[in-house]
C-alpha positions, 0 to 999 in steps of 0.5 A: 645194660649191666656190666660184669666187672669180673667174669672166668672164661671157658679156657680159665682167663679172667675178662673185666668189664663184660657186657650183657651181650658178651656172655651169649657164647656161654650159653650151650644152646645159643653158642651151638645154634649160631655154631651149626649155622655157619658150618651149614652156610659158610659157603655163602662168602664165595658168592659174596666175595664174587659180587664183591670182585665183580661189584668193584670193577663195575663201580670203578666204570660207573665213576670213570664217568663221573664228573666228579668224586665224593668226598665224603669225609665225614663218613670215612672218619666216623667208619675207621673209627667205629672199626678202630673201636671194634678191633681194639675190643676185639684185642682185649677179648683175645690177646690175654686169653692167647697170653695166658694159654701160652703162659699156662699150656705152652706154644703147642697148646696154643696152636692145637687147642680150639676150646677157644671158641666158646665163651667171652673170647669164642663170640669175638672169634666169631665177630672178627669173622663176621666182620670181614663182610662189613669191612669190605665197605673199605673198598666203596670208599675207595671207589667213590672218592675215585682212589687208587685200588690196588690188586693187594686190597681187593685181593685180600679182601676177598680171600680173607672173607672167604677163609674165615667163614671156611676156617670157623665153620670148622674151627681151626685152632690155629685162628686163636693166634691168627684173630689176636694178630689181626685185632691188634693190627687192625686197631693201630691200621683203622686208627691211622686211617682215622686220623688221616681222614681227619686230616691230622698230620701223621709222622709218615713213619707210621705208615711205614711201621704199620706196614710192617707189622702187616709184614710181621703178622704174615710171617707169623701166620706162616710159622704158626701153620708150619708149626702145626703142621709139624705137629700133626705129623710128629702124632700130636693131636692138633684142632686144625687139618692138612687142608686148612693148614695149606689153604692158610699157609698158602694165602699168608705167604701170598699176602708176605709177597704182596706186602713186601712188595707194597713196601718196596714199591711205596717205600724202598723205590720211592727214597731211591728216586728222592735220593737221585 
């Protein structure tokens, strides 16, 4: 497979260290047909993520009965990093395209432009949608090591699917801040979890640092939707509607109240016990 040591993506940002495969986006033809495929099928997530639910609470019974759990260890390492992997690519394709369009354009242009979604950078959009589905293996692990699964996880899990297929069938311009976030989250939160599947002896203020960031990563989600929003009724021409605006602000705000109250819960309440 030949590496491209330089090549200048459809919004002008210069990627290094491209692979074959990375480039298919830059074909018209291809990036259209894949295009037109989601926006046809993208309701197919609902289903998915309604197997996914019901599939959770069946495994759950089905371990109840159980003996014993599974361990498997081994599997989990080599999962979390394989994703770790994956999402820190992922940042690098998106995370000097969203800096050099705000360096460039601007905070605005970065929120109503969706030129994005060709190219180098377009086709880790479209893999950081796609991924959602495999992700959801987080929960088998769950289940079949016999763990504790809290509403947050599957919840998220769910929603964030079904969204992402929504939002990309119709290529809301404000997924360029809401992938790049994500990305970066999700290598720091895989690798972490990598590590501690591997049993390596983690400082526990890390867990506490990448949960807030999670935390961060939603308030941001909220002010970009509001932004939008608020460009879209001062007659600005923005990539996104009303209706995915309320839909993403709506879930982002959910999530801020889920993870804030994880940290509390996991955090705040436990050292308030110690303490006493």
């Amino acid at each position: 497979m030949e590496i491209h040591k330089r090549v200048t993506d459809t919004t002008g940002v210069v990627h290094r260290f491209v692979l074959d495969f990375e480039l298919i986006f830059l074909n018209e033809r291809k990036f259209h047909a894949i295009q037109s495929f989601i926006h046809n099928w993208w309701w197919f997530s609902i289903i998915y993520a309604f197997f996914y639910i019901i599939l959770i609470f069946i495994g759950r019974a089905w371990m109840a009965k159980k003996d014993q759990k599974y361990e498997l260890r081994t599997a989990l390492v080599l999962w979390n990093a394989s994703l770790t992997i994956f999402s820190l690519w992922g940042a690098f394709r998106c995370v000097p395209e969203l800096i050099n369009i705000v360096t460039q354009h601007g905070f605005m242009y970065s929120i109503c432009d969706s030129k994005y979604k060709q190219g180098i950078t377009g086709l880790w959009v479209c893999l950081f949608m796609a991924s959602k589905v495999p992700e959801t293996i987080d929960t088998l692990f769950i289940v079949l090591r016999r763990q504790e699964l809290i509403f947050l996880h599957w919840y998220h899990h769910a929603s964030v699917l079904v969204y992402c297929f929504y939002s990309y069938a119709f290529f809301a311009s404000t997924g360029r801040w809401f992938v790049s976030m994500n990305y970066c989250v999700h290598t720091l939160m895989y690798c972490y979890f990598a590590l501690r599947a591997a049993r390596i002896r983690i400082p526990p203020f890390v867990q506490v640092f990448i949960t807030l960031l999670q935390i961060v990563q939603m308030i941001a989600g909220c002010v970009v939707n509001v932004a939008a929003y608020n460009y879209k009724q001062k007659g600005y021409s923005c990539g996104t509607t009303d209706t995915n605006i309320s839909l993403s602000l709506a879930l982002y705000a959910s999530y801020f109240m889920l993870f804030a109250h994880f940290f509390y819960m996991a955090y705040l309440k436990k050292g308030l016990k110690k303490k006493k």
